[in-house]
Biotite code that builds the C-alpha atoms (Angstrom):
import biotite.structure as struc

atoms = struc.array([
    struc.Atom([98.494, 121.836, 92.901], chain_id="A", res_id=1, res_name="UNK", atom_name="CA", element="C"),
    struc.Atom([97.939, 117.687, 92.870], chain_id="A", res_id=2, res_name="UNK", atom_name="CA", element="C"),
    struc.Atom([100.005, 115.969, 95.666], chain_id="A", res_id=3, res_name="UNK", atom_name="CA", element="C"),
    struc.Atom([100.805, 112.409, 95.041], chain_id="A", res_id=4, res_name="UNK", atom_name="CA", element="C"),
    struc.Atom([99.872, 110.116, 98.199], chain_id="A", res_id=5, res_name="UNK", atom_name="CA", element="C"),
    struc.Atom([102.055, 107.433, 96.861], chain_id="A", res_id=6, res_name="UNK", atom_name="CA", element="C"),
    struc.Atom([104.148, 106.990, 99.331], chain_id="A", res_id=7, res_name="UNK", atom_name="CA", element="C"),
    struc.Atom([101.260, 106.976, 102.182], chain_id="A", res_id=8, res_name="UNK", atom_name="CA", element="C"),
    struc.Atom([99.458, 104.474, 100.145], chain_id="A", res_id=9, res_name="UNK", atom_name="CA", element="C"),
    struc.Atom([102.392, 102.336, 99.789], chain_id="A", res_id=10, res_name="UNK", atom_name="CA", element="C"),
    struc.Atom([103.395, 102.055, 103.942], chain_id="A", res_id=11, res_name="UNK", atom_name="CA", element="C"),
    struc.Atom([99.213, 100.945, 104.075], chain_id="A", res_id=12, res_name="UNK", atom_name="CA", element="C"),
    struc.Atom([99.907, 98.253, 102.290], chain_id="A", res_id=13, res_name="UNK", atom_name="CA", element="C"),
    struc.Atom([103.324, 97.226, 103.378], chain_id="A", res_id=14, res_name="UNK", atom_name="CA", element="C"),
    struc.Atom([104.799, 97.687, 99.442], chain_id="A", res_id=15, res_name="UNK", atom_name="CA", element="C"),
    struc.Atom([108.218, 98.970, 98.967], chain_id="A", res_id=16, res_name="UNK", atom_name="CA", element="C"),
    struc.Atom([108.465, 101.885, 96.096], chain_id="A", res_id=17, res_name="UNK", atom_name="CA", element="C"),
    struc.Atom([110.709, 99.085, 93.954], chain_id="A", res_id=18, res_name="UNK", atom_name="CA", element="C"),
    struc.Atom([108.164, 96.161, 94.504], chain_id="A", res_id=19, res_name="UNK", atom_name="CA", element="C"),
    struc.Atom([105.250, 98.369, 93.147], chain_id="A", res_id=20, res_name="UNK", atom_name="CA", element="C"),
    struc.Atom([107.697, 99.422, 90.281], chain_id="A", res_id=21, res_name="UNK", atom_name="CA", element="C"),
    struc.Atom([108.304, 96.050, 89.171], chain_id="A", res_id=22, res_name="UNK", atom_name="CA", element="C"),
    struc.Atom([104.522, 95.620, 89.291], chain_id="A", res_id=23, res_name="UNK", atom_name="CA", element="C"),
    struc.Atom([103.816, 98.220, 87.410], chain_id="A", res_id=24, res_name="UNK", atom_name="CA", element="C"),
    struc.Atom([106.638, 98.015, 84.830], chain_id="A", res_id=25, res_name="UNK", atom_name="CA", element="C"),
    struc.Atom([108.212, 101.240, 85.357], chain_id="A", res_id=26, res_name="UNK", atom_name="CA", element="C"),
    struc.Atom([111.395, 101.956, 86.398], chain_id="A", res_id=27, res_name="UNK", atom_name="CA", element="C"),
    struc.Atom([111.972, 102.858, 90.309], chain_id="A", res_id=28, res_name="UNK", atom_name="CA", element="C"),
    struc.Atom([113.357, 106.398, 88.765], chain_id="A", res_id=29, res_name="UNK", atom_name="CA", element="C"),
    struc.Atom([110.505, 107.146, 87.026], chain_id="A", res_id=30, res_name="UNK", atom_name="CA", element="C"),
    struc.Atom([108.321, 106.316, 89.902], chain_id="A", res_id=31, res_name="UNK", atom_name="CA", element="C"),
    struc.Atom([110.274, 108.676, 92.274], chain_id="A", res_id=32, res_name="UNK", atom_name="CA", element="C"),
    struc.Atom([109.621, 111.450, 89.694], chain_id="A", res_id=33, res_name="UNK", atom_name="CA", element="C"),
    struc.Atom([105.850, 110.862, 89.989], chain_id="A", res_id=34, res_name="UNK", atom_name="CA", element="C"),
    struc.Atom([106.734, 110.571, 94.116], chain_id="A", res_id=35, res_name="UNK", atom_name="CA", element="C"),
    struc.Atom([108.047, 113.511, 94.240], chain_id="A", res_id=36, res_name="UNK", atom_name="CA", element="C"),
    struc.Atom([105.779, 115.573, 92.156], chain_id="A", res_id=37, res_name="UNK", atom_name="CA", element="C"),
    struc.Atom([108.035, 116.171, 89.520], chain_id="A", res_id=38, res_name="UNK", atom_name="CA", element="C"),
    struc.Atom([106.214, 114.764, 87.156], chain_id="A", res_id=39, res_name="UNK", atom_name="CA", element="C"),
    struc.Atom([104.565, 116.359, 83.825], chain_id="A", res_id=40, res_name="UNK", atom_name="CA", element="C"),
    struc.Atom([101.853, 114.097, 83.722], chain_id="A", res_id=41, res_name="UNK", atom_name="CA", element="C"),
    struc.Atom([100.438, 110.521, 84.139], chain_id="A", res_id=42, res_name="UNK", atom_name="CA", element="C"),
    struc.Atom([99.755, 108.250, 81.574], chain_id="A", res_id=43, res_name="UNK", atom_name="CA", element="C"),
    struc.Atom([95.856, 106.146, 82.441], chain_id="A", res_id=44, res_name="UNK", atom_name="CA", element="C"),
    struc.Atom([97.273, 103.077, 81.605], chain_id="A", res_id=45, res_name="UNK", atom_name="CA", element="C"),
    struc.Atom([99.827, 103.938, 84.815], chain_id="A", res_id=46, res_name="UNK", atom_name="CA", element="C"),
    struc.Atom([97.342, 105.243, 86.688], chain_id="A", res_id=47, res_name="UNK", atom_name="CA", element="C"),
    struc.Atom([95.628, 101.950, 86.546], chain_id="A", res_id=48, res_name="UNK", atom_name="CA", element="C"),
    struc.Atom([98.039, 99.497, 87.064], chain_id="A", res_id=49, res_name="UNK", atom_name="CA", element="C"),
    struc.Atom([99.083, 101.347, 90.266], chain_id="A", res_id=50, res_name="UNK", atom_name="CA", element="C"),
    struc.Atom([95.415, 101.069, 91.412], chain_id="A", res_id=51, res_name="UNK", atom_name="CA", element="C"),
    struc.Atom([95.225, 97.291, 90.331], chain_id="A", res_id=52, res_name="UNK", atom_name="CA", element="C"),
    struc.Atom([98.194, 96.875, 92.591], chain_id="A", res_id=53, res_name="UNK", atom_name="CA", element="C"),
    struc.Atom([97.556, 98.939, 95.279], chain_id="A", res_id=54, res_name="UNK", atom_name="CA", element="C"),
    struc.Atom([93.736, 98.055, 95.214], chain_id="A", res_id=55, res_name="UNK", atom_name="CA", element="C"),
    struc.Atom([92.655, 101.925, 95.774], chain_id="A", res_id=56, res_name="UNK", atom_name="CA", element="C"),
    struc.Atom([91.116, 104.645, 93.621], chain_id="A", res_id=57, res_name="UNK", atom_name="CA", element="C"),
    struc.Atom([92.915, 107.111, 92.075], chain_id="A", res_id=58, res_name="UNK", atom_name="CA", element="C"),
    struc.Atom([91.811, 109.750, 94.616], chain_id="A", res_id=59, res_name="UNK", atom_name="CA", element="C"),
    struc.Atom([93.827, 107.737, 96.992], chain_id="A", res_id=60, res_name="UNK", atom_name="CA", element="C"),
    struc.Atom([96.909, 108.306, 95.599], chain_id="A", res_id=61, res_name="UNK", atom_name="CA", element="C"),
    struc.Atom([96.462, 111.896, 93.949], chain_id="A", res_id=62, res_name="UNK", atom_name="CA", element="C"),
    struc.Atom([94.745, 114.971, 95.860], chain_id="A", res_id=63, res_name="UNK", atom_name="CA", element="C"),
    struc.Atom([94.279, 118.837, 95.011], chain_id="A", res_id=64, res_name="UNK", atom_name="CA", element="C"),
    struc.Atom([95.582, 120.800, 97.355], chain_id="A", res_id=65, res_name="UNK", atom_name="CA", element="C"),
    struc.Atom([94.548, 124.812, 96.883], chain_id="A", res_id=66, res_name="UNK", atom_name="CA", element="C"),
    struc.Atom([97.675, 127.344, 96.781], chain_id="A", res_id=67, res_name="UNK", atom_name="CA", element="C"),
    struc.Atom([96.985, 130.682, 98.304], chain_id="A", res_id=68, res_name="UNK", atom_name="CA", element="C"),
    struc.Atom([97.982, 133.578, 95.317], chain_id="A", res_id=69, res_name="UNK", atom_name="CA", element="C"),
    struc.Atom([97.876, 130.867, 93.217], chain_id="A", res_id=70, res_name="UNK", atom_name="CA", element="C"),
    struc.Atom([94.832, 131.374, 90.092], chain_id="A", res_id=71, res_name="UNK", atom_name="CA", element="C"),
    struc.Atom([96.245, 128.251, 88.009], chain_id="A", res_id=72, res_name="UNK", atom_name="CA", element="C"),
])
C-alpha cells in the first residue's frame, strides 16, 4: 500500500492544503482525494509541482507501507 505524507509535509512547512492547491493548480477536492488515499493514481507533472512547492522529494510525500496477507 503507498501512504501519502501530504499532510505531514505540509504542517513542516507551515502550508495550508488550499495554499498548496492554488500552487499547484488543482482543486482543494482533488487534493483531499490524493490526501486521503483515495486516489487512482498521480499524474508526474503533479507530482512535481507539489515537490517544486514543497521543496522535498517525492519519497517525502509518498511511502510503501507492507500489508500483512496482502501479495499485491
Amino acid at each position: 500500500m503507498i501512504k501519502v505524507n501530504i499532510d505531514k509535509v505540509l504542517l513542516d512547512r507551515q502550508i495550508t492544503s488550499k495554499m498548496l492547491a492554488a500552487e499547484i493548480g488543482i482543486t482543494p477536492a482533488n487534493l483531499s482525494i490524493l490526501k486521503t488515499g483515495k486516489a487512482k493514481g498521480i499524474r508526474f507533472a503533479t507530482l512535481s509541482r507539489i515537490c517544486k512547492v514543497l521543496a522535498c522529494q517525492p519519497g517525502d510525500i509518498l511511502e510503501y507501507v507492507d500489508e500483512p496477507g496482502n501479495d499485491d
